[in-house]
C-alpha positions as CSV (number, residue, x, y, z in Angstrom):
1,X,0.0,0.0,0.0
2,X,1.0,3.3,-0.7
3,X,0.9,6.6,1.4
4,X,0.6,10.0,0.4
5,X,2.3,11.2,3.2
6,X,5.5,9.2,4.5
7,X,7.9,10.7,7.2
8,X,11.4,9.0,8.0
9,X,12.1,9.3,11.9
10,X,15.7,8.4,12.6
11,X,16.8,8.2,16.2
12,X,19.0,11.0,16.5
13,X,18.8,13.6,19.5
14,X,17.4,16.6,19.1
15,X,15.9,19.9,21.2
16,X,11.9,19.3,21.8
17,X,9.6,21.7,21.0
18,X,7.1,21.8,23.9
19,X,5.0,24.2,21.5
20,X,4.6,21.3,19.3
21,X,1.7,20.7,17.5
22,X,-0.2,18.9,14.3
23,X,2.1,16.8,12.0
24,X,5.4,18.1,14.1
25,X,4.4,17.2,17.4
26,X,2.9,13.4,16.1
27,X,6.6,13.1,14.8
28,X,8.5,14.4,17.7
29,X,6.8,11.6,19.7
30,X,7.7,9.2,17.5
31,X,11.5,10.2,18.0
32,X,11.4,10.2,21.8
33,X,9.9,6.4,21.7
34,X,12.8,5.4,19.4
35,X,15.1,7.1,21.8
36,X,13.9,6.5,25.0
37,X,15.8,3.1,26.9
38,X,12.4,0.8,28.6
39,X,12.6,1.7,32.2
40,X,14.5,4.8,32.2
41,X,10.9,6.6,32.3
42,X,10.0,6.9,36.8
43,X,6.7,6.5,36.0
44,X,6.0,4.4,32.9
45,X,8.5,1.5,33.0
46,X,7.5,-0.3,30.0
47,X,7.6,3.2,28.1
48,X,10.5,2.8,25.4
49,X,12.4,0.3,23.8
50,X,14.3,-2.5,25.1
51,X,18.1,-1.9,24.6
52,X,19.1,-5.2,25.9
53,X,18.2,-6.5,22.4
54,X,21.9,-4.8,21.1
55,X,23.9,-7.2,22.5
56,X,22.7,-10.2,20.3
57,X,23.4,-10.9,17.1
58,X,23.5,-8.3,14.7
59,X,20.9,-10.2,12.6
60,X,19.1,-11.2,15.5
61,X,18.7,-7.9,17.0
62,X,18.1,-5.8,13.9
63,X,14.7,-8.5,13.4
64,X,13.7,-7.9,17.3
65,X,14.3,-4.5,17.8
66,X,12.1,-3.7,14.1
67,X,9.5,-5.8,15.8
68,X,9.6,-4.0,19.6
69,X,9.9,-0.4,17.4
70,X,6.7,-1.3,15.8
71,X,4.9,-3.1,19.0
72,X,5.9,0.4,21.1
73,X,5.1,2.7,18.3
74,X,2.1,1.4,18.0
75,X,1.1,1.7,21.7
76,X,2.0,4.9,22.8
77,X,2.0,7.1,19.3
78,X,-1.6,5.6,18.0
79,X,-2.2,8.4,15.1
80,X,0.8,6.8,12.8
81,X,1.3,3.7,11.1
82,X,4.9,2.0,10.7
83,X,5.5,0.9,6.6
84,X,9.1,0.2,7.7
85,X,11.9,0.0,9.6
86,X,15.8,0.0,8.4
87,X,18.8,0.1,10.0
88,X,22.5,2.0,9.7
89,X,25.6,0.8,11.3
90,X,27.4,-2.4,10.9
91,X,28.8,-5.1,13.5
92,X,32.3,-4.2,13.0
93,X,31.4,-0.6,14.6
94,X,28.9,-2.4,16.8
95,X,26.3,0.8,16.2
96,X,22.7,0.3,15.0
97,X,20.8,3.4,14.1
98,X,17.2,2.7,13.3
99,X,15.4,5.1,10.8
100,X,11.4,4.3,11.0
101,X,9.1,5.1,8.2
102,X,5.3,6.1,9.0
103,X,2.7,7.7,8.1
104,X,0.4,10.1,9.9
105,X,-3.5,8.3,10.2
């Protein structure tokens, strides 16, 4: 399926606009999820995504962090849709950067 309106959110850091709103705000929360560690959040534990998937495999844990990007996307950020995940970095630098494409509901 195709969709007008695709955004590529790449976990980088970045400032956050409190202000935020529409289209810019949607995306901004997309970023923080990709960014946030699960249980670094006082309040919402399960908030995030589980880093402890890095230390498999880099196979393994580009498949299961695609899936847990999707599964937390989904939960907390309910007005986009994921069409894709892909990753940068390699296992000889031992960095994976996701980049998640969605599209606003």
């Amino acid at each position: 399926m195709i969709y007008m309106d695709e955004y590529l959110v790449t976990a980088s850091t970045g400032t956050i606009n409190f202000g935020a709103i529409g289209k810019e705000e949607i995306l901004q929360n997309v970023r923080y999820i990709i960014n946030t560690p699960k249980y670094s959040v006082p309040l919402a534990r399960e908030f995030g995504i589980d880093l402890t998937l890095l230390d498999k495999p880099m196979p393994v844990a580009k498949q299961k962090l695609a899936a847990e990007l999707v599964t937390a996307i989904s939960k907390y950020e309910t007005r986009v849709g994921v069409t894709g995940v892909t990753f940068t970095g390699d296992a000889e630098t031992g960095k994976l950067v996701p980049k998640v494409k969605v599209y606003i509901k």
